[in-house]
DOLUMVEX-833631 format. One record per residue (C-alpha): y, x, z. Coordinates in pm, whole numbers, plus 32768, in hexadecimal, padded with zeros to 4 digits. Last residue first. Layout:
YXZ/...
//
This chain:
D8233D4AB772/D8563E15B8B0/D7093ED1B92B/D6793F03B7CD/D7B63F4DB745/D7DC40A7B847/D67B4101B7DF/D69E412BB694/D7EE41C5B6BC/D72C42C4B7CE/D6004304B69E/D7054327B5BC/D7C1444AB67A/D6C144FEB6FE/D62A4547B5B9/D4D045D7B5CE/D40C4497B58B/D2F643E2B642/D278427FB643/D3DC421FB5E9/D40C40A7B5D4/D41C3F79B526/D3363E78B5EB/D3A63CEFB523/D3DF3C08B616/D5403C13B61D/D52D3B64B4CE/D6423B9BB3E7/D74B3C35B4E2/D64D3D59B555/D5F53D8FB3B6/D7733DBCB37F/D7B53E98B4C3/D6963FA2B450/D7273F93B2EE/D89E3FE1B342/D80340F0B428/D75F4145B2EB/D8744137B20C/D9144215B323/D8164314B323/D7FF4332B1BE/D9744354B149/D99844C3B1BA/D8AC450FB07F/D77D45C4B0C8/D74E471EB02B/D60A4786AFB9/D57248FEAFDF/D4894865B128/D3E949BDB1E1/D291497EB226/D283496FB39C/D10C48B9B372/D1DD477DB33B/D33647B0B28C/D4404897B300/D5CC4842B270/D5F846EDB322/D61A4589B2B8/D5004561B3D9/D45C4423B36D/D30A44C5B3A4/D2754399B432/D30E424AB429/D2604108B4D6/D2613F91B3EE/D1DE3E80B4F4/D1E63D2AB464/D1773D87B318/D1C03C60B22F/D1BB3CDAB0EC/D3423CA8B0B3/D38D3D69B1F9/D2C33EE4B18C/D3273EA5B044/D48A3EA5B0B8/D40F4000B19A/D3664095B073/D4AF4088AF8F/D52D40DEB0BE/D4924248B0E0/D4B3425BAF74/D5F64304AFD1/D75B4302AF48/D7A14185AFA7/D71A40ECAE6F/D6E43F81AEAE/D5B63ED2AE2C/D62E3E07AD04/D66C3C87AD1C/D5423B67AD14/D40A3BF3AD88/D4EC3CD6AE4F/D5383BE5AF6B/D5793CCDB066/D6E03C7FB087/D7DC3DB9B106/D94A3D50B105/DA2F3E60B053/DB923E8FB114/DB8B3FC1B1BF/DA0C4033B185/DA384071AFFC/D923403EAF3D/D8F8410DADF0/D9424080AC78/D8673FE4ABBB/D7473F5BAC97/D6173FDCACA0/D4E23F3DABDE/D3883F4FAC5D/D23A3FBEABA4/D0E13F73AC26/CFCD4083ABCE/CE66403CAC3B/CE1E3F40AB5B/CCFF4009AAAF/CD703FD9A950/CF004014A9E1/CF5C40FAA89F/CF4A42A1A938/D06B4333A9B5/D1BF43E5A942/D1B7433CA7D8/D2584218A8A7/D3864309A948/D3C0435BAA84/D51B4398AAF8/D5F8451BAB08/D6AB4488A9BC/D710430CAA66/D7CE43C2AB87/D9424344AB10/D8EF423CAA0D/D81F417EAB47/D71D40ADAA6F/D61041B1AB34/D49A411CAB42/D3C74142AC6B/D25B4196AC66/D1AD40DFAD61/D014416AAD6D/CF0140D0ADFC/CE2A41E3AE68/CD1542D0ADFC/CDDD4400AD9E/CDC8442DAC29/CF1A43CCABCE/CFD2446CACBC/CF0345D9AC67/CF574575AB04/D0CA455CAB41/D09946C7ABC1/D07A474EAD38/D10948BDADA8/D26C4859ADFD/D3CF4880AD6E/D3B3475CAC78/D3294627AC7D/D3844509AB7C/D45E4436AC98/D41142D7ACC9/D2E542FDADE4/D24241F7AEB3/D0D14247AF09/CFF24152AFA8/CE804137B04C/CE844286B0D3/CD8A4345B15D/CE374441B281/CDF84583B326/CE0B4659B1C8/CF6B45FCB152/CF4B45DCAFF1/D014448AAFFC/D11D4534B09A/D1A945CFAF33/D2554477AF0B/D24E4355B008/D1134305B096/D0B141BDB154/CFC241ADB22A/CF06402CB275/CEAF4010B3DB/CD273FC6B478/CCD14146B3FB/CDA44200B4ED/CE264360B4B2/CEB84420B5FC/D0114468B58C/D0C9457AB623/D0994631B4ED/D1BC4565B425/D2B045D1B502/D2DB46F1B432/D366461CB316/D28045D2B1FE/D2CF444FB20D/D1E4434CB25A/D20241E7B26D/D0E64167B399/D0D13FE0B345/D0423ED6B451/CFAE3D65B3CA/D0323C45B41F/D08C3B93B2B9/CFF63CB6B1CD/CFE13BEBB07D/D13B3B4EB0FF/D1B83B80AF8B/D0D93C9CAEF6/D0783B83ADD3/D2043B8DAD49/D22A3D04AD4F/D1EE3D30ABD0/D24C3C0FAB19/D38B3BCFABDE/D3B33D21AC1C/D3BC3D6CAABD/D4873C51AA57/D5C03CD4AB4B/D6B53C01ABAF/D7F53CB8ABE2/D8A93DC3ACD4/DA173E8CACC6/DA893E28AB86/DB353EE8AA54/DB973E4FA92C/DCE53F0FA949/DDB73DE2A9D2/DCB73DB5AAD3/DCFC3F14AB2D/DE603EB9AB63/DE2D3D89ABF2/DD4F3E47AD1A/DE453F28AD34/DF363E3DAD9A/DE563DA2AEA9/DE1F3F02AF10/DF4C3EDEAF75/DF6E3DD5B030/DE403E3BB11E/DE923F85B137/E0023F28B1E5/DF603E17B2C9/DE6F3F49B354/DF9F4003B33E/E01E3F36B43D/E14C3E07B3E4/E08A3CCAB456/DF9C3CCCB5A8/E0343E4DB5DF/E1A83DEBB5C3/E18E3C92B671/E0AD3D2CB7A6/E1BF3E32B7D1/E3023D25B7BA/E23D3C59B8AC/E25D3D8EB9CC/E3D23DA4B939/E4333C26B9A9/E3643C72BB16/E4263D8CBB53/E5803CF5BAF9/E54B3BD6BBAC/E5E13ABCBB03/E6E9399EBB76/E81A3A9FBB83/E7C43B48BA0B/E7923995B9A3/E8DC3949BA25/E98C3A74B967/E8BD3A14B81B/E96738A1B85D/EAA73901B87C/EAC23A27B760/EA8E38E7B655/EAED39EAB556/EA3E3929B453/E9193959B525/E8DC3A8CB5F5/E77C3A9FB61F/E6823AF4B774/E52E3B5DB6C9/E3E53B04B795/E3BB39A0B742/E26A39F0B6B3/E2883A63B563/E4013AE1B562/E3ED3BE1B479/E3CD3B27B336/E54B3AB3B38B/E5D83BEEB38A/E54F3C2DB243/E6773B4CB1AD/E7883ABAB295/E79A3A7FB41D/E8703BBAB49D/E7653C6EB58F/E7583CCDB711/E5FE3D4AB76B/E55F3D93B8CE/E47C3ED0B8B8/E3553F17B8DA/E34A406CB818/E2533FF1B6FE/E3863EE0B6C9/E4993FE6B6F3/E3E74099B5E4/E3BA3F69B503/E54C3F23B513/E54C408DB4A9/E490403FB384/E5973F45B2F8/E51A3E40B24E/E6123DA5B129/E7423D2FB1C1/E89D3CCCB144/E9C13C7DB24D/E9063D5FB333/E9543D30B490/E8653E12B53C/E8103E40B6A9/E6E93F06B754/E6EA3EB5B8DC/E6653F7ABA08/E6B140EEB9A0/E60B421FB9FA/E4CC422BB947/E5C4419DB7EB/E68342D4B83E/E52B43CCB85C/E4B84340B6F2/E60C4370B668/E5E944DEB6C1/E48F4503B650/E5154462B4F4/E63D456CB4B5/E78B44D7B4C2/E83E444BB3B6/E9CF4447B3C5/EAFF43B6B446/EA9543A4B5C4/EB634296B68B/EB1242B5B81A/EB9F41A3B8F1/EC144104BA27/EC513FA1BA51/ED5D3EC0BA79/EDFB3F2AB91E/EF653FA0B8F5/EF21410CB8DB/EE3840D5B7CC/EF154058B6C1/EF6E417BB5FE/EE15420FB61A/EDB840D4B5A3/EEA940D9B463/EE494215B411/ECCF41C0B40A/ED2040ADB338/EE0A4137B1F9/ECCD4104B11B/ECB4425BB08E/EB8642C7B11D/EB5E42F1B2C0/E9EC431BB2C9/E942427AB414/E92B426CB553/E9CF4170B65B/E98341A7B7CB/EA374093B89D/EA614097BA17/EA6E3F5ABAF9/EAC03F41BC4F/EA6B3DB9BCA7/EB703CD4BD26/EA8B3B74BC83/EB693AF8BBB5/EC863BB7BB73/EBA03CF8BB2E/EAC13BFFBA11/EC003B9BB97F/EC723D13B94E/EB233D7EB8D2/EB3E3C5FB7CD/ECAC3CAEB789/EC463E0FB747/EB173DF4B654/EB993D4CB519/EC083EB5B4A6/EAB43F2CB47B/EA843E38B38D/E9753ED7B298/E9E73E53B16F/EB5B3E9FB181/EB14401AB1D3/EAF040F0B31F/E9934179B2A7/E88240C8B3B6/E8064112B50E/E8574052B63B/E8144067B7A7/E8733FBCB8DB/E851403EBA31/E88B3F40BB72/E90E3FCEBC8B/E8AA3FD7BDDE/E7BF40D0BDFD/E80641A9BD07/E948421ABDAB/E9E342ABBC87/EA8D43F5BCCC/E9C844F0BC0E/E97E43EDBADE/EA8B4492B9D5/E9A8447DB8BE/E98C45E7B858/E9884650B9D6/E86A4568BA2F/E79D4593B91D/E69446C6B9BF/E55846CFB900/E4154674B948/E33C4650B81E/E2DF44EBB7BA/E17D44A1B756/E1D04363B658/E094424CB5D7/E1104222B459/E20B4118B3EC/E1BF3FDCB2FB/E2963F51B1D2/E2273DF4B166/E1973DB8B00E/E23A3C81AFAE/E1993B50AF17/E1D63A9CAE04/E1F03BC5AD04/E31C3B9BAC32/E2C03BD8AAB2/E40E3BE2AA21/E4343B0FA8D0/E5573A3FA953/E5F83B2FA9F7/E7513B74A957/E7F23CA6A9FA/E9383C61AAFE/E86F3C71ABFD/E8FA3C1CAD89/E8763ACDADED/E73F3B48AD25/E7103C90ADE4/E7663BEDAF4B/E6403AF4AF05/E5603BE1AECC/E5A63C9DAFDB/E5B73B64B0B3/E44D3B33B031/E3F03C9AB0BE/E37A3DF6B05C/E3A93D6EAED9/E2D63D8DAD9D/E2FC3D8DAC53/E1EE3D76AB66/E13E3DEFAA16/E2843E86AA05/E3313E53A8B1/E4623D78A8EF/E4C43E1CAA20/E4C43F6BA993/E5A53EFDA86F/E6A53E27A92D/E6C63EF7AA42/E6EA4026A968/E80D3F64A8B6/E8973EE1A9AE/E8B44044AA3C/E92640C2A8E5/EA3B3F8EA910/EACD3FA8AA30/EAF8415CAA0C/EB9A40F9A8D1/EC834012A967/ECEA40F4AA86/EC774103ABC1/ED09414DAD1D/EC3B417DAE42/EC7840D4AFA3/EB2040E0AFFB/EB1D3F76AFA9/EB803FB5AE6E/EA7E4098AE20/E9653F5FAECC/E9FD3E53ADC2/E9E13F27AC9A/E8593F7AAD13/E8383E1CAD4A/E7BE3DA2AE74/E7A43EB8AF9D/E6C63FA5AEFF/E5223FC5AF46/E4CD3F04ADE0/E34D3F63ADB1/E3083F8CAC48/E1B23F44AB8A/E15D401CAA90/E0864037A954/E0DE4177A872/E16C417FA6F5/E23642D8A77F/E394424DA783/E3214140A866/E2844241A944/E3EE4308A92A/E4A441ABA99C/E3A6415FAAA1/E43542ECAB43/E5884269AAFF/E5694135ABB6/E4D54179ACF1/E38D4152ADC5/E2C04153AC81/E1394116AC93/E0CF41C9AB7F/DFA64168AAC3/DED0428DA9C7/DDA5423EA8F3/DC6B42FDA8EA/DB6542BEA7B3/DBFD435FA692/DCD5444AA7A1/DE04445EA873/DDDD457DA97B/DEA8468AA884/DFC34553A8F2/DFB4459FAA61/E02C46EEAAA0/E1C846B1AAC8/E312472DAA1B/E31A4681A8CF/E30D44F2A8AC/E31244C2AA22/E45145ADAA26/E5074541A90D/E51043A7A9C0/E5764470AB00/E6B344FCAA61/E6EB43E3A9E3/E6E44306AB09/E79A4444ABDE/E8E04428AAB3/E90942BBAADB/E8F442E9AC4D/E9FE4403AC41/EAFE4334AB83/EB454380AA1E/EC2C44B6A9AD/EB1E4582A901/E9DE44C4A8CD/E9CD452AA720/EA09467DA76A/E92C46B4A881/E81D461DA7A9/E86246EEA66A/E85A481BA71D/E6F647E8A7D9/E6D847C9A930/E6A748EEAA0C/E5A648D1AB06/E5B048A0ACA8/E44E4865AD1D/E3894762ADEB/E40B4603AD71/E3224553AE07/E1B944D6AD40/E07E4499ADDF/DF184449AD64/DE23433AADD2/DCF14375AD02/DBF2422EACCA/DAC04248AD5C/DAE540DBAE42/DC31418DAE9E/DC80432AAED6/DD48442FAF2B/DDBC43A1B066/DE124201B065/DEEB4215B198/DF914391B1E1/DFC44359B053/E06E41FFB076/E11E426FB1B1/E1B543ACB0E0/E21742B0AFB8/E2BD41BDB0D4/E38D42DDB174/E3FA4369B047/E43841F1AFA6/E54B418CB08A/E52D420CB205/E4EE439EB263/E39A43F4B2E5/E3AD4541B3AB/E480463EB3A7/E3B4476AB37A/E2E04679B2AC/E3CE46E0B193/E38F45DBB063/E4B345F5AF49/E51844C6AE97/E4BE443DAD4F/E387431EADCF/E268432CAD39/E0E4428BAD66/DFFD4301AC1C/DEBF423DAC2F/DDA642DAAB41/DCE341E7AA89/DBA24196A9E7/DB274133A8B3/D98B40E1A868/D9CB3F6CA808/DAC63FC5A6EE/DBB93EA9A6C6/DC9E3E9AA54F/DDD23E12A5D4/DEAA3F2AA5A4/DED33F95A422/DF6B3E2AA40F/E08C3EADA506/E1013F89A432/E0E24108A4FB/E1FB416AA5A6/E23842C6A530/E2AE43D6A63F/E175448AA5B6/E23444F6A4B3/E30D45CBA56F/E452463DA486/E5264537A507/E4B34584A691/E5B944A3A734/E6C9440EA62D/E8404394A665/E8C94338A525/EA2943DFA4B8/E9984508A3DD/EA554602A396/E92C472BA3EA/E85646ABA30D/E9284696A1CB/E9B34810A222/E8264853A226/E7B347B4A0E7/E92C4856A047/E8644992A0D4/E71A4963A015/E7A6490A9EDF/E8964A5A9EF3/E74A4B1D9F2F/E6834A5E9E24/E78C4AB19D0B/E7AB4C039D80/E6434C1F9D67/E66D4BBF9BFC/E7464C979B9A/E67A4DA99C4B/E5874D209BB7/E5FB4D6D9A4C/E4CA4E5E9974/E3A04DEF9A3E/E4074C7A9A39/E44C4C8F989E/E2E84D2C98DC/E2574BE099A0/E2E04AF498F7/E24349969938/E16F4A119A63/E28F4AC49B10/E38449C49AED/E2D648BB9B61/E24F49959CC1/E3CB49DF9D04/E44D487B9CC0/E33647F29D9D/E35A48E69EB8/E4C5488D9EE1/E49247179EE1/E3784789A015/E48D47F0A0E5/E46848E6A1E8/E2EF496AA1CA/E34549A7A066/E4AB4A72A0B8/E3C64B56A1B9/E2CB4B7BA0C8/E3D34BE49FA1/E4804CE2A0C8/E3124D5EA0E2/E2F74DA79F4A/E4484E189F33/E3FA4F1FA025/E2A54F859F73/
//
């Protein structure tokens, strides 16, 4: 029995040593019988020069006994399967702790992305991914990274702990792909390693070489060339790369010493954004040395940045100086930011004693609420970076209102959209100087704020994103809305059939009793509401096979009425639709099928079009506006809810077991504003309904669109 497990465990380890074991055993099984301890000796001492081979290896490999690390052929790829879907995987390796707020780099951008998008866009999961746990690497690994630099170490580190260390892949199915949306390199690395699609989001300051050295790190060849080598690699395969700003772009190919003529540079950039801040009170005067300053009369300028070459903290001082000569101001200077190994910070503590204006040099982070409170405080935000990407808190100063002071290369430049940056160029100090004495401070930060929420909002932030989403469904097979040959045939002769007529759409909400039935309107029923008692319908709408409630498909079917019956193309919700054995063939004409689009509407960037004789009706998680885009496209100049409660007690005080998704009463906010801005015409309104909160947003657009 013992030599019969340690066999298992040899066979599980190395499938060579399975084969020799299972050959010899067939072909002689007694001479077996009589020797295997010779021969398990022979397996044993196989099995171990296996392992000495392993463990000498030179390569460097993440997950080497995973086979799902393979990267499938690309051939094996292209076939496209109209009922796939995907999962979007956003990552970035660092740790998120909200204690501290958002951080800059691709922390704080991964958090805004899920604070942004949520948990899900147009149906498609949004999932997460920071490096949330400490783990112990494997032997081989550690071995094989020992001695490089610590960012060649952290890229594989992250590649292994994609590939092994997170609950996504059990996700990955026949019919669900998985996209990541990298924020670094060693977490596009392990997707790359794992056969996935990715797109990578380049957050460092140019080249990752050129950004260490900046820092004031030292690198040897072999760190040089694994990080060219990941650079290389990851670059090369991304679906795309992308960039938070042209400059950044730019700074990256002044700076790369990889060959990129097959990259796949995205045209635009996808701007970094900053949330809406509530600051706590807290008490920075002693940390920052501001007892004594007489606010009053002295001007306060702030910057925040590492003290390396690339940020340019050390360009500072003879502009401050220049700007004190000129005009006799008191000036003080709050610089934050991580010391490294650059030599700066030491060299302007050295210096400090001989500069016109006061100062505060902090060598190290500072948690976000207290930044938020120093760029309250201050009047200017100043940065002199000799390289610049787009710094976040150069947006925070923005939100804040606050006059800006920037160095005139790479994302610098996007900021300045209406005149409202003041730049530093090519160290032209003269002219910046004459422009801080010729502009109200006030004034300069009041058009800062408009700039930052008319550009650089999350709004913005959504927008461009979702743009690369977008691709990467498109890149699946997957799209949003299409033409649609069943509504073409089949809603066609509704078109304006109703021009001027009034529409009651009922739900079963509670409301729904408040309505006194009148027999000059058509009435609408969506699901189970068609069997309310007070009312004769002329329509039902329904696309779900019912469940959870006393009535049948034959009870639908039976009810003398023109019936809609939705069908599902939406991969994610097509199993709870109806299907065509579900109700009777169409002999008496009665039964008119629609088409919904593929995947579901999405209120923060979708338009809404009612011509669905052409494209599918929009599915926006409630039949209630499949009704209400019929409603529109028949010509019903006065449509009136009833029992549009999204509540849990239906008319009569029956208690409602569904849950409504959140989505709803946006989409139909979204919906209410669409039809307003078509033809303002058009009556949309609430006859009654039970929720406060739509009926006042109803009312609210009515008064102001």
């Amino acid at each position: 029995m013992g030599l019969q497990k340690i066999y298992h465990f040899l066979a599980e380890e190395n499938e060579t040593i399975k084969t020799i074991y299972d050959k010899v055993k067939a072909n002689n099984r007694s001479h077996f019988e009589k020797n295997r301890c010779r021969y398990w000796l022979f397996l044993l001492s196989l099995n171990w020069q296996y392992r000495i081979l392993m463990r000498n290896t030179k390569s460097i490999e993440i997950s080497s006994q995973n086979t799902n690390a393979y990267k499938l052929p690309p051939v094996l790829l292209e076939k496209k399967d109209s009922n796939k879907t995907i999962e979007v995987v956003s990552c970035a390796f660092r740790k998120h702790e909200p204690q501290k707020g958002l951080t800059g780099g691709p922390n704080g951008v991964l958090a805004t992305e899920r604070e942004v998008f949520g948990d899900m866009y147009h149906g498609i999961y949004m999932r997460y991914i920071f490096h949330s746990k400490e783990i112990r690497y494997p032997m081989h690994l550690e071995k094989a990274l020992a001695g490089l630099a610590h960012m060649v170490r952290i890229n594989f580190y992250a590649a292994y702990y994609l590939e092994n260390c997170v609950d996504c892949w059990s996700r990955m199915s026949d019919s669900t792909e998985l996209f990541f949306v990298c924020h670094d390199l060693g977490f596009a690395y392990g997707a790359y390693l794992r056969g996935c699609k990715y797109v990578l989001i380049w957050h460092t300051q140019g080249s990752m070489i050129n950004e260490r050295e900046s820092f004031g790190e030292v690198l040897s060849e072999r760190d040089k060339d694994l990080l060219n080598y990941l650079e290389q690699v990851v670059f090369e395969n991304a679906e795309e790369v992308y960039f938070p700003s042209k400059g950044a772009k730019k700074a990256y190919l002044d700076t790369t010493q990889i060959n990129v003529e097959n990259v796949r540079f995205s045209a635009e950039p996808l701007y970094n954004t900053i949330s809406d801040k509530k600051i706590e009170p807290i008490n920075i005067s002693k940390k920052f040395h501001l007892e004594s300053i007489d606010r009053a009369n002295t001007d306060i300028f702030l910057s925040v940045g590492d003290f390396s070459e690339n940020k340019g903290l050390d360009r500072i001082p003879p502009i401050l100086n220049a700007y004190v000569k000129a005009t006799g101001k008191n000036v003080y200077w709050i610089a934050i930011g991580s010391r490294h190994l650059a030599g700066i910070y030491e060299k302007l503590c050295s210096e400090k004693d001989n500069w016109l204006f006061e100062s505060s040099l902090y060598g190290e982070r500072v948690e976000h609420n207290t930044l938020l409170q120093l760029v309250e405080y201050t009047d200017y935000y100043i940065m002199m970076q000799r390289h610049s990407i787009f710094d976040l808190s150069t947006l925070e100063a923005m939100q804040a209102g606050k006059a800006i002071v920037l160095s005139a290369v790479g994302g610098n430049l996007e900021i300045n959209r209406e005149s409202n940056v003041i730049f530093v160029e090519d160290n032209n100090i003269e002219k910046a100087i004459q422009q801080l004495k010729e502009r109200d401070k006030c004034e300069l930060g009041e058009l800062n704020r408009k700039v930052f929420y008319q550009y650089f909002s999350k709004k913005s932030f959504f927008k461009e994103y979702a743009k690369m989403i977008d691709k990467a469904a498109l890149s699946y097979g997957i799209v949003f809305n299409r033409n649609s040959e069943i509504n073409k045939r089949e809603l066609t002769p509704w078109k304006n059939r109703y021009y001027g007529k009034k529409v009651v759409i009922c739900g079963a909400g509670q409301s729904l009793d408040a309505y006194q039935y009148n027999r000059d309107y058509i009435h609408i029923a969506l699901n189970r509401t068609l069997f309310y008692e007070n009312i004769q319908f002329d329509f039902v709408f329904m696309q779900d096979y019912p469940r959870n409630q006393p009535y049948t498909m034959e009870d639908y079917n039976r009810y003398p009425c023109t019936k809609f019956y939705g069908i599902i193309t939406n991969s994610g919700t097509k199993n709870i639709g109806l299907r065509k054995e579900d109700y009777h063939d169409r002999d008496d004409g009665n039964i008119i099928n629609y088409e919904l689009a593929p995947m579901w509407y999405d209120y923060r960037v979708d338009s809404i079009k009612f011509n669905i004789d052409e494209q599918c009706v929009l599915d926006a998680k409630s039949v209630v506006f499949s009704a209400i885009q019929f409603a529109v496209f028949a010509g019903f100049r006065e449509i009136i809810l009833y029992g549009i409660d999204f509540s849990d007690t239906n008319y009569g005080g029956e208690k409602n077991p569904n849950k409504y998704n959140n989505a709803v009463i946006n989409n139909l906010i979204a919906f209410k504003k669409a039809i307003k801005k078509l033809d303002p015409k058009i009556l949309f309104k609430f006859g009654s309904t039970k929720n406060d909160y739509l009926l006042k947003k109803f009312q609210y657009i009515d008064k102001n669109m």
